[in-house]
N, C-alpha and C positions, 0 to 999 in steps of 0.2 A: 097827703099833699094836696094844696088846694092851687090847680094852675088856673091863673090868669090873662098871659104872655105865655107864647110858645113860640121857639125860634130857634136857630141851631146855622154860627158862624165855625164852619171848616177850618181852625187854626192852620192845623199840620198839612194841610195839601194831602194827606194820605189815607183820611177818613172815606170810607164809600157809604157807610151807613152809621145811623147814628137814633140811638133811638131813648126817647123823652118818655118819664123817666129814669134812667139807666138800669135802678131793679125795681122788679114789683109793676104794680099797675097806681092810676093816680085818679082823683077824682078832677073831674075839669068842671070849672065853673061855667052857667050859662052865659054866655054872649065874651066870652072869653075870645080872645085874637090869635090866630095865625098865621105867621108870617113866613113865606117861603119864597127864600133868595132867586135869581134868576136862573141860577145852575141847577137848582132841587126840586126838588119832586117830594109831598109826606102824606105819606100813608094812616089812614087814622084808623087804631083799633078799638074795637068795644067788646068785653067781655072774650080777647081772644079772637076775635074775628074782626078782617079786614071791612069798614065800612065804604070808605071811599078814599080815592086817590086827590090831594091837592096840589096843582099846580104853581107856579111863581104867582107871588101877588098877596094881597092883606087879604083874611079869610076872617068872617065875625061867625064863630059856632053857635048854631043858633037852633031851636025845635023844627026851622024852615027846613033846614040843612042836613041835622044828624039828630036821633031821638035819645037824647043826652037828656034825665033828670037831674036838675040841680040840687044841691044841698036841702036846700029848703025840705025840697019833695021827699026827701029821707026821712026824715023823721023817725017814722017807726023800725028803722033799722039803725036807731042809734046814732044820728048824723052822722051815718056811713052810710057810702051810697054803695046798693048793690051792684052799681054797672060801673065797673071798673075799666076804663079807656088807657092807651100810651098812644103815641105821632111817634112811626119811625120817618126818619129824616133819610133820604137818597142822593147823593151828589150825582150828577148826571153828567160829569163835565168830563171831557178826553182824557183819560190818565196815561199821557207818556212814559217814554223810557222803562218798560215793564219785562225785567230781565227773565230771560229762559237760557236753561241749558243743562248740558247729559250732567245726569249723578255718577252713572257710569259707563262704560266705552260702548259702542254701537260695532257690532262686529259687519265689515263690511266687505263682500266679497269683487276684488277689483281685479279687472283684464291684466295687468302688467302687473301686479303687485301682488298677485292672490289674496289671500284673506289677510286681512288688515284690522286693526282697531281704531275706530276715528270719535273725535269728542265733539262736539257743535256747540255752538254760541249765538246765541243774538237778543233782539228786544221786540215787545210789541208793544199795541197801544188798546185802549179798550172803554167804551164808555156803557153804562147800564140806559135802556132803553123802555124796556117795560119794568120797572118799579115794581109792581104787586107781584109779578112773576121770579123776579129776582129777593127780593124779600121772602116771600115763601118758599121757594127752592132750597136757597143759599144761606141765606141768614138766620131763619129760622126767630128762636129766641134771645140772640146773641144781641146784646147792646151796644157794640158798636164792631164794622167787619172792616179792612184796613185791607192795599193794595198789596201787601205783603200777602195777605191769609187767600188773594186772589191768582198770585203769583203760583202758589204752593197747591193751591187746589186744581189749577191747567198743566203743570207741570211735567205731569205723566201723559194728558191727555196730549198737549203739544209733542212730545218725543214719540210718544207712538203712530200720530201722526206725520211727523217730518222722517222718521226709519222708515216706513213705507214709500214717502214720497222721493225719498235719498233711492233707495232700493231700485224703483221704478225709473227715474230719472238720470242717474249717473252710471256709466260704466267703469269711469277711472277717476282717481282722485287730481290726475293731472288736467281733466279737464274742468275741473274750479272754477278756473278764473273766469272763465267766460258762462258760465253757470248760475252765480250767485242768484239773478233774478228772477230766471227761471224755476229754480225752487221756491223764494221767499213765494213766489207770486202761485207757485202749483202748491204746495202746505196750505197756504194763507186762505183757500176756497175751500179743501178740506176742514182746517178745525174751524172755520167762524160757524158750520153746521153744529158742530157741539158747543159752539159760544149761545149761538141765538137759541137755541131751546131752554137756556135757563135765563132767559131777558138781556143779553148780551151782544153788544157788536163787536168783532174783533175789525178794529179801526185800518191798523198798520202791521204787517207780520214781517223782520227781518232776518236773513241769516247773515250775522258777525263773520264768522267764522268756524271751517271744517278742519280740525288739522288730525294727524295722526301722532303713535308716542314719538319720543325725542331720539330712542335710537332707532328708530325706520327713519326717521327726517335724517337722521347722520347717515346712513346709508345713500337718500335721496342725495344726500350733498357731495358727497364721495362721487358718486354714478356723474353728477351732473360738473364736477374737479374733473374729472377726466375724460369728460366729453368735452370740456374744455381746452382741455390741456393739446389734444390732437397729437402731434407728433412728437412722440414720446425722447426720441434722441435730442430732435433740436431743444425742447423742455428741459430735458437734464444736462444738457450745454450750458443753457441761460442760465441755470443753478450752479452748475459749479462755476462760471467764471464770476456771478455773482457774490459766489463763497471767497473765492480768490480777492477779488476788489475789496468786501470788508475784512478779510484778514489784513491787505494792505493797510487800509485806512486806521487798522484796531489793533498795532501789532501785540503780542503775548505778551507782560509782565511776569518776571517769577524768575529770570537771570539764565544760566548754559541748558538748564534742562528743559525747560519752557521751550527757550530758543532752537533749543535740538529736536523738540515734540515738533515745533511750528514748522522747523526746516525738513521734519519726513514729513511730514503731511503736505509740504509745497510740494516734496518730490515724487510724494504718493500722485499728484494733482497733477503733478507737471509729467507725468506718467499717462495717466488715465487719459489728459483732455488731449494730444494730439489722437491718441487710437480713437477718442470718440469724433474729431473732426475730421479723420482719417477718411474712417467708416463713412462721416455724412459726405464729403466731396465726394468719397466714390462713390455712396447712393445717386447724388448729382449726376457724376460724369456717367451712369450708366444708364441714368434719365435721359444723357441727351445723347447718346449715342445707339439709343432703342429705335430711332426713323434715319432712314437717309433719303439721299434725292435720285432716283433714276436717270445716269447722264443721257438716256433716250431722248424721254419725251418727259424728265420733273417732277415725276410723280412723286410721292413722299411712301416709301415704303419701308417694313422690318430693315433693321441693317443684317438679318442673318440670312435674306432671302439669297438662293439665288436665279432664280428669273423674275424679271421687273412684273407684276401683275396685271401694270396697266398694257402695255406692250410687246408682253415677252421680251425683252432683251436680256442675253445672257451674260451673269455677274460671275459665272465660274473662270477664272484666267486661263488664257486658250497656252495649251503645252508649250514648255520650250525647244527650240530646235537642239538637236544631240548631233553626235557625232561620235566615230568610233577611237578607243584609244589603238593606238599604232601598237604601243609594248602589250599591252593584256589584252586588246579586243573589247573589254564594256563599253557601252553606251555612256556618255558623260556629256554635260552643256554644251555647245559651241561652243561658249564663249570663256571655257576653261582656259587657265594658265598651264595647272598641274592637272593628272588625270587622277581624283580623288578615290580611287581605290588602289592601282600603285605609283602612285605619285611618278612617271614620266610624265617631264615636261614636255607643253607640247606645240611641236612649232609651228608657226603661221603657217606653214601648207597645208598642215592636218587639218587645220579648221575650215580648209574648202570640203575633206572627206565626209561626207554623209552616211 
């Protein structure tokens, strides 16, 4: 191959390296052009070995420049030149949207949830900075290396950087939400050290999302229904008179035995919800009759007390006056008619006896 022209336009947006050309080695002619876009960076190899790095801009390969013999100068190698040269081509430009996440679950040991399995998600971004260092590292011999093969090859390296930073960083999975940044941003210092040692910036690091399996999250949602829910009676009140209302609205098709299924089940209903609104007034009524007022001095105290706390005054009812029955002798009210153990009656004078 005799080059002339050497150049290399990025169709796919997804090339990072690109290398002229694609097998083999080629002869380049003297005072041949290279032209390198404003985003690229091309490496020029001679016999296997990197001679010099060119940056953006028209390049004339010249004897000044690189020690390239030309065809001519072969001759006795059979117009083949023994210094077999390729230009790897480097895109330098920020490749977004650069997906990571678990292959497999992250076992994570949380304060409220004990050990748990959680899966991570997000994107980063990444531009190649040193070219000679990332071509020899990375690329190697390979003719053209693609954001994919970038992707695939940080992959573990990000996971087992953000499992330690998760480790270190979170106690409970419930506090996330207010978390997020704080990890992308404590990961994100950790792996760009293993980005830049092979000519690499890691741009942007995010974490999408941490979620755990699908039945610990139904568990979560159950826990978080009936923390909701709060009081349990008034809740299954509003259910069943809610059942009642669309049975109304929905009456049963099907004729006497439908009709007879609907009509136990109203009387099942019509059973059930007085006891259950029974039960809630007298929860109520025995809410409000747990204070009362001290007719002392106001205070608001037990209603089983009996002396007021603030005052001492005493809530015990002071005796009633007695008096003796004239026929048997017991002690019985004053203010008796009959004398409630042998029923003589007793008359107005006796009630002066004491």
């Amino acid at each position: 191959m005799f080059l002339e022209i050497i150049q290399w336009f990025n169709e796919t947006g997804t090339e990072i390296i690109h290398r002229i050309p694609e097998q083999g080695s080629a002869d380049i002619k003297m005072g041949a052009q290279l032209i390198v876009r404003e985003t690229e960076s091309a490496i020029f190899f001679r016999d296997g070995k990197a001679m010099d790095v060119f940056e953006p801009g028209r390049h004339i390969l010249s004897t000044q420049n690189l020690p390239i013999l030309t065809r001519l100068l072969s001759l006795p190698y059979g117009f083949k030149s023994p210094f077999q040269s390729e230009v790897i081509f480097v895109d330098r430009k920020v490749f977004p949207n650069l997906k990571w996440g678990t292959s497999q679950p992250i076992l994570f040991r949380d304060k409220e949830l004990e050990v748990v399995r959680l899966r991570a998600f997000g994107i980063f971004s990444a531009r190649i900075v040193d070219p000679y260092l990332f071509a020899n590292t990375i690329v190697g011999t390979q003719n053209i290396y693609t954001t994919g093969q970038l992707q695939e090859f940080y992959r573990s390296i990000i996971l087992s950087r953000f499992t330690d930073t998760l480790g270190e960083s979170l106690s409970s999975i419930f506090d996330l939400p207010r978390l997020y940044d704080e990890l992308s941003g404590a990961a994100k210092s950790r792996i760009a050290t293993d980005f830049n040692k092979y000519g690499i910036e890691l741009v942007d690091f995010y974490v999408s999302s941490v979620t755990v399996p699908e039945e610990v999250q139904k568990v979560i949602d159950e826990k978080t229904g009936m923390n909701a829910i709060g009081n349990m009676n008034q809740y299954l009140q509003f259910k069943a008179a809610k059942a009642i209302e669309e049975a109304a609205k929905n009456p049963t098709p099907g004729g006497t035995a439908a009709a007879g299924a609907g009509l136990g089940m109203g009387m099942g209903m019509g059973m059930i919800i007085p006891g259950m609104m029974q039960q809630a007034m007298s929860a109520e009524k025995g809410k409000e009759q747990l204070m009362i007022k001290c007719p002392n001095c106001n205070a608001i105290i037990p209603a089983d007390s009996k002396f007021c706390s603030k005052c001492g005054h005493k809530f015990v009812a002071d005796t009633p006056k007695m008096i003796e029955c004239s026929n048997c002798h017991k002690q019985i009210p004053a203010n008796s008619l009959f004398c409630s153990y042998c029923g003589h009656e007793i008359a107005k004078g006796e009630e002066k006896k004491e």
